[in-house]
C-alpha positions as a Markdown table, in Angstrom:
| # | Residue | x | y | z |
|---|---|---|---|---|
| 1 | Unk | 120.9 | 31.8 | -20.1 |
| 2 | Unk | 120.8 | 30.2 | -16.6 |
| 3 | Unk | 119.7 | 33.4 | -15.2 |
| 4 | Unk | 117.0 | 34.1 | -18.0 |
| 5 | Unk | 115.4 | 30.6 | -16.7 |
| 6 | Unk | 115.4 | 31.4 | -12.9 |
| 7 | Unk | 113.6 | 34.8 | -13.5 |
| 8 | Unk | 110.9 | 33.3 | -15.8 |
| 9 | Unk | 110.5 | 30.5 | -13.1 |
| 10 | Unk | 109.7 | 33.2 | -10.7 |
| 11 | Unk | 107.4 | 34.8 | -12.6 |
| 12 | Unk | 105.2 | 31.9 | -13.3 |
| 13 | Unk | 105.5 | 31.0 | -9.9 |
| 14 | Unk | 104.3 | 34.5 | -9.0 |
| 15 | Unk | 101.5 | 34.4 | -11.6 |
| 16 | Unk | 100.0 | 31.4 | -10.2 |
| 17 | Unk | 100.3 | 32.3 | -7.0 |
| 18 | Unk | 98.2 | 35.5 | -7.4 |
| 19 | Unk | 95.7 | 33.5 | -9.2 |
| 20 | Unk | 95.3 | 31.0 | -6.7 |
| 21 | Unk | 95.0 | 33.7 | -4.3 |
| 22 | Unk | 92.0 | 35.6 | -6.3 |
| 23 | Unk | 90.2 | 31.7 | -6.4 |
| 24 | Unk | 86.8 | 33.6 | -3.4 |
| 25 | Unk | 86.3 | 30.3 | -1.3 |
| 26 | Unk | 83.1 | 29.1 | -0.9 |
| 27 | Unk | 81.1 | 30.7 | 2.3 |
| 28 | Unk | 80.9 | 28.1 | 4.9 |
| 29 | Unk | 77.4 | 28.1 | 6.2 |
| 30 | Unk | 76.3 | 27.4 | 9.9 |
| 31 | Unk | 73.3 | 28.4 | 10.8 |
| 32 | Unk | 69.6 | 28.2 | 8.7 |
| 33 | Unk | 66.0 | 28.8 | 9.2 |
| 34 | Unk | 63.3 | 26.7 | 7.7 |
| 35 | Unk | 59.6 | 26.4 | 8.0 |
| 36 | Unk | 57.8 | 23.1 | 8.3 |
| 37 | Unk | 54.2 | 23.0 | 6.7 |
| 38 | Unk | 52.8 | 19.5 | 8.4 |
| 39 | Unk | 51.6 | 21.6 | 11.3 |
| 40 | Unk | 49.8 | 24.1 | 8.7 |
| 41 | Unk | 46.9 | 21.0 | 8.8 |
| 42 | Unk | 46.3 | 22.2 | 12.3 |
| 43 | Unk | 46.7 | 25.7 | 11.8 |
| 44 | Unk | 50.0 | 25.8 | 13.4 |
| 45 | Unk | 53.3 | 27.6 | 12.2 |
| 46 | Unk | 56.8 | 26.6 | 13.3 |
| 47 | Unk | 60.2 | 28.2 | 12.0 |
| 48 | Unk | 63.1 | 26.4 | 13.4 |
| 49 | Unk | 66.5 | 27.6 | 13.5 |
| 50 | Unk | 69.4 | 25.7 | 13.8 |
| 51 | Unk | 73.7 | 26.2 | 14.7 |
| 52 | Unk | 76.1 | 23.5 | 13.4 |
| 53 | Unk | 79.0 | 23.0 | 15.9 |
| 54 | Unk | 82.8 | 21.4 | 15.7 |
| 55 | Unk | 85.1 | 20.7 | 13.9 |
| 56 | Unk | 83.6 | 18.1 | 11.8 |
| 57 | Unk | 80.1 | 20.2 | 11.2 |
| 58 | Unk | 78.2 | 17.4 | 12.6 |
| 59 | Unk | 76.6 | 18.5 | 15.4 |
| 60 | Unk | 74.0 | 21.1 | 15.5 |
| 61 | Unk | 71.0 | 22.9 | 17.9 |
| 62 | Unk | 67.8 | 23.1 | 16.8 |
| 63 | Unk | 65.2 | 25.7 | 18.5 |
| 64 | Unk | 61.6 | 25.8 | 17.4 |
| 65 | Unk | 59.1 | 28.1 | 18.4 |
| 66 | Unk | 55.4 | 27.1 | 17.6 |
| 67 | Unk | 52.4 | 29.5 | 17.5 |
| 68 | Unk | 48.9 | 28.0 | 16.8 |
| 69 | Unk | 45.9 | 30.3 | 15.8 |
| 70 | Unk | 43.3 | 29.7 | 13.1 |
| 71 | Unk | 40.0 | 27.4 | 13.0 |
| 72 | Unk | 40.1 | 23.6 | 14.2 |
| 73 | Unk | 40.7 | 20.9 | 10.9 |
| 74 | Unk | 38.4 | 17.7 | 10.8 |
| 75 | Unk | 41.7 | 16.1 | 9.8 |
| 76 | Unk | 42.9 | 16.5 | 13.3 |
| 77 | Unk | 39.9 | 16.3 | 15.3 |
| 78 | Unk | 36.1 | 15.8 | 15.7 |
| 79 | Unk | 34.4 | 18.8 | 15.5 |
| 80 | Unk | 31.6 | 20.0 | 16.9 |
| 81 | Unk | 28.9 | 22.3 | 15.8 |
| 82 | Unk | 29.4 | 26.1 | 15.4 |
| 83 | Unk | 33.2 | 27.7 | 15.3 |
| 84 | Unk | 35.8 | 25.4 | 16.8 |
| 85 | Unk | 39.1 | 27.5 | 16.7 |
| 86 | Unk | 42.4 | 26.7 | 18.5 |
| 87 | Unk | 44.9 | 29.5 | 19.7 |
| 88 | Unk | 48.2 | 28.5 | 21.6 |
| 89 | Unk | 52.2 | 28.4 | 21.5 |
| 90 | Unk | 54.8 | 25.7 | 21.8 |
| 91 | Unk | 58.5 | 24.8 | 22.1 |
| 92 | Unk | 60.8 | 22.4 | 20.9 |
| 93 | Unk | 64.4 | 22.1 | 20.9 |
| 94 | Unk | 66.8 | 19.0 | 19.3 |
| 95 | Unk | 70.4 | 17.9 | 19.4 |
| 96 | Unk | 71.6 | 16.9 | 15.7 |
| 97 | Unk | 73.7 | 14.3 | 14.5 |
| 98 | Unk | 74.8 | 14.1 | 11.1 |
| 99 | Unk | 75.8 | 10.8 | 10.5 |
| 100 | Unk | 78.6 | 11.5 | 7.6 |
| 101 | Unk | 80.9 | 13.9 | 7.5 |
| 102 | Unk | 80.4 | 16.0 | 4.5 |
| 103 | Unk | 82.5 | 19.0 | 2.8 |
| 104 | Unk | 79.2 | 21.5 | 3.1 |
| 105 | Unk | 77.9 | 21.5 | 6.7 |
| 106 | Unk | 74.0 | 21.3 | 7.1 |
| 107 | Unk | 73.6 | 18.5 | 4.8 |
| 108 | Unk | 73.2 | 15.1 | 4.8 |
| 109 | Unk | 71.4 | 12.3 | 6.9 |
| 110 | Unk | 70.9 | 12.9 | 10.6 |
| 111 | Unk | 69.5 | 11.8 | 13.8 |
| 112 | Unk | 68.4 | 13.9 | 16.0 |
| 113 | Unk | 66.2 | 13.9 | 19.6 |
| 114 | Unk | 64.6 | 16.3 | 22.0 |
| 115 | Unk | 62.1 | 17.4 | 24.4 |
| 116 | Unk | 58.7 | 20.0 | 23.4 |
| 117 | Unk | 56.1 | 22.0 | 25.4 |
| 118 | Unk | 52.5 | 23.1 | 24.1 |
| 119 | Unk | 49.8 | 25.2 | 25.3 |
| 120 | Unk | 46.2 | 25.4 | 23.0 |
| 121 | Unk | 43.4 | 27.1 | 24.2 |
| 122 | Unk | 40.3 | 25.2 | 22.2 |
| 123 | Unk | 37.0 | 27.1 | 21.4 |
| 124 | Unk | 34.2 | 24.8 | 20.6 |
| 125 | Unk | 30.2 | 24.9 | 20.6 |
| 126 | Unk | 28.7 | 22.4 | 23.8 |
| 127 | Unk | 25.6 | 22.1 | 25.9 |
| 128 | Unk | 26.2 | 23.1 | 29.9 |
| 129 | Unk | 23.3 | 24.6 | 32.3 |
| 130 | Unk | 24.2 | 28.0 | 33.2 |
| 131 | Unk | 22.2 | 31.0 | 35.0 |
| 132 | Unk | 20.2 | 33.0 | 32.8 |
| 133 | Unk | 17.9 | 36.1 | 33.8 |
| 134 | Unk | 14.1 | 36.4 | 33.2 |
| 135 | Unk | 12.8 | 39.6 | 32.3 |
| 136 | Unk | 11.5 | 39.7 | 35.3 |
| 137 | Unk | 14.5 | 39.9 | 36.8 |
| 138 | Unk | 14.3 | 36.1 | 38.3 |
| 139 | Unk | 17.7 | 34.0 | 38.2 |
| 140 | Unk | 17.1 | 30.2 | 36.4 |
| 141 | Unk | 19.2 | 27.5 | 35.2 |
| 142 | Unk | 18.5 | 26.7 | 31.2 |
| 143 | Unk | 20.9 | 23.6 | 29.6 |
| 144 | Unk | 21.4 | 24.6 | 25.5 |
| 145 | Unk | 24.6 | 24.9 | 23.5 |
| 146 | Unk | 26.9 | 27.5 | 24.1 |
| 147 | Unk | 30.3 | 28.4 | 24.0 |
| 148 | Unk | 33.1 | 26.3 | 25.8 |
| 149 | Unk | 37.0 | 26.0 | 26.1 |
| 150 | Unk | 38.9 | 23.3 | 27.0 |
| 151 | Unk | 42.8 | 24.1 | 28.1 |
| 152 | Unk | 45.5 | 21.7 | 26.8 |
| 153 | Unk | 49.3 | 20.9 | 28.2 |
| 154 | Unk | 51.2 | 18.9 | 26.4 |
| 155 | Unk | 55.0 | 18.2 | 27.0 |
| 156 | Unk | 56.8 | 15.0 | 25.8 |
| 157 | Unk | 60.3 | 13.9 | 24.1 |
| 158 | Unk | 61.0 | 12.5 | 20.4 |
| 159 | Unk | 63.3 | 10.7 | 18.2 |
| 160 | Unk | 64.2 | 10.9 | 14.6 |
| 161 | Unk | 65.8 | 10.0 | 11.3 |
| 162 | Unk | 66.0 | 12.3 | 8.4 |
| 163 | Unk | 68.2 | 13.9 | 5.4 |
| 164 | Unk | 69.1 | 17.6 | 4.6 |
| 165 | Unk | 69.7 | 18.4 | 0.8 |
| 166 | Unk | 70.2 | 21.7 | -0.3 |
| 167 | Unk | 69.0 | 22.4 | -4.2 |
| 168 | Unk | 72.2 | 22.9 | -6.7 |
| 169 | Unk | 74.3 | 26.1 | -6.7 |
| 170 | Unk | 71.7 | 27.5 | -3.9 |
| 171 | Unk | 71.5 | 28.0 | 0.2 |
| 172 | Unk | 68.0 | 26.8 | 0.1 |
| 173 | Unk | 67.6 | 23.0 | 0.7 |
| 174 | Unk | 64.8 | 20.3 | 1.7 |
| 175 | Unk | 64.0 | 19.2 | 5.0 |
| 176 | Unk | 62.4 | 15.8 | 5.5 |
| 177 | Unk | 62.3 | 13.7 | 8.9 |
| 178 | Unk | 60.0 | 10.8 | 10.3 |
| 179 | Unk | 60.7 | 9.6 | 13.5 |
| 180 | Unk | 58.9 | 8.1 | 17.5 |
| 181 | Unk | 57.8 | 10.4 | 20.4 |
| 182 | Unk | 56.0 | 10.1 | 23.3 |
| 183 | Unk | 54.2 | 13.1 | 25.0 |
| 184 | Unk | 51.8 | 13.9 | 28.1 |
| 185 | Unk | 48.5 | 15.6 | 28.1 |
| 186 | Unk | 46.4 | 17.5 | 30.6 |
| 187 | Unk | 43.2 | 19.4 | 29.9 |
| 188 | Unk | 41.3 | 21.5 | 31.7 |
| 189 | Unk | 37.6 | 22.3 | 30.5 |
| 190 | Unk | 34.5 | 24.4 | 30.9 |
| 191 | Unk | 32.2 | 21.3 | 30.8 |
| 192 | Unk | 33.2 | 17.4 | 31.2 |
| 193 | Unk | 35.2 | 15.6 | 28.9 |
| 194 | Unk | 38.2 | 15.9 | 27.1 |
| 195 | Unk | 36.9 | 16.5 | 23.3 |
| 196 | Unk | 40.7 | 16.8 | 21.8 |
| 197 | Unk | 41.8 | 13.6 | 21.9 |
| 198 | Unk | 40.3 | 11.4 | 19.1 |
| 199 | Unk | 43.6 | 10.5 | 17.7 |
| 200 | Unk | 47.5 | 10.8 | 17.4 |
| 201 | Unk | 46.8 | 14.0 | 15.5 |
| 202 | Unk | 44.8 | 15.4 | 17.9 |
| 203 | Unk | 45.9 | 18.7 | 19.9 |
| 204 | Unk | 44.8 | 16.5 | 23.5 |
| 205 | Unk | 46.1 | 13.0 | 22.6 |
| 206 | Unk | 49.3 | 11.3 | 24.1 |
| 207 | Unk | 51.1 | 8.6 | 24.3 |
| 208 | Unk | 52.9 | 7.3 | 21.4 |
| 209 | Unk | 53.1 | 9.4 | 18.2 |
| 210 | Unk | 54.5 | 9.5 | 14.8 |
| 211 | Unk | 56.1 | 12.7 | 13.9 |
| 212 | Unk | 56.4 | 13.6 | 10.6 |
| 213 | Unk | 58.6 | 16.9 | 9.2 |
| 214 | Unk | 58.5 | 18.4 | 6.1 |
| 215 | Unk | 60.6 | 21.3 | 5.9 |
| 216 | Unk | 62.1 | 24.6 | 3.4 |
| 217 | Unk | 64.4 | 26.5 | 4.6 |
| 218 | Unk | 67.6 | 28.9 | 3.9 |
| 219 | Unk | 71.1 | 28.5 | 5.1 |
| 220 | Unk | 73.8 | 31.4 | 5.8 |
């Protein structure tokens, strides 16, 4: 009888061990890639990509490469007459802190802060004298609108607060931040004036700034 007990033991034991064992354990996700669309209102696209780190899975890297290309919003600047299109490219990149350890890393409220670099080349409609042939064949100066650019560098540093949420049962999650920078500004044109600079949106404006992030991404 003893014996017929320690043999049924084992197999139970055995069964639940096997089952146990056939449990598949949740992937554990480290990196994403997500796509903000605030800079979509000045024609700009940015895909970020960040790495969590440690043991914890509360620090992470954040890269994001920005390309600008498309025609010039009235909600970022004052347009002139004519086409006014902006082309250019950018960099940011932020250290990460999640503020509570959680069981699935990538989520949850952070704070994070970094550096950025941009480069626009703006294509705008503006009056300049500028040598113009006769028929004849005579060289003279005539002052009319015409095509200009103006040349922006911008590089500055910001700060922010935000939460990471991904959507139930899926690797796709929500992205929102708000947060204090401050950036730098130097233009170079083909008449005088600095025309990109009418406010804290504009691609030419610096000092203090808001941003703002609004982001969708996947996580793997």
């Amino acid at each position: 009888m003893r014996l017929r007990f320690l043999v049924a033991g084992a197999l139970v034991t055995g069964s639940l061990t096997v089952g146990q064992a056939q449990v598949p354990t949740p992937p554990t996700r480290t990196y994403n890639a997500k796509f903000d669309l605030v800079p979509l209102l000045a024609s700009g696209y940015q895909v970020s990509v960040e790495k969590v780190w440690g043991p914890a899975y509360r620090q992470a890297l954040v890269v994001t490469p920005q390309f600008y290309r498309g025609h010039i919003q009235d909600i970022t600047s004052n347009l002139t007459e004519g086409s006014n299109r902006v082309r250019g490219y950018g960099l940011a990149v932020q250290h990460r802190i999640y503020l509570n350890e959680r069981t699935t890393p990538l989520e949850g409220f952070y704070f994070g802060y970094g550096p950025h670099y941009q480069h626009f080349e703006l294509q705008f409609q503006g009056p300049s004298w500028e040598p113009e042939v006769a028929p004849s064949g005579l060289t003279y100066y005539e002052y009319r609108s015409r095509g200009q650019q103006e040349t922006v560098d911008r590089y500055g540093a910001a700060a922010v607060l935000g939460g990471q949420f991904f959507l139930p049962d899926l690797p796709v999650f929500l992205d929102v931040s708000v947060g204090l920078g401050w950036r730098k500004s130097s233009s170079r044109s083909t008449i005088a004036g600095n025309r990109y600079a009418s406010g804290m949106s504009d691609y030419g404006a610096d000092g203090h700034y808001l941003p703002v992030g609004f982001r969708l991404g996947v996580a793997w």
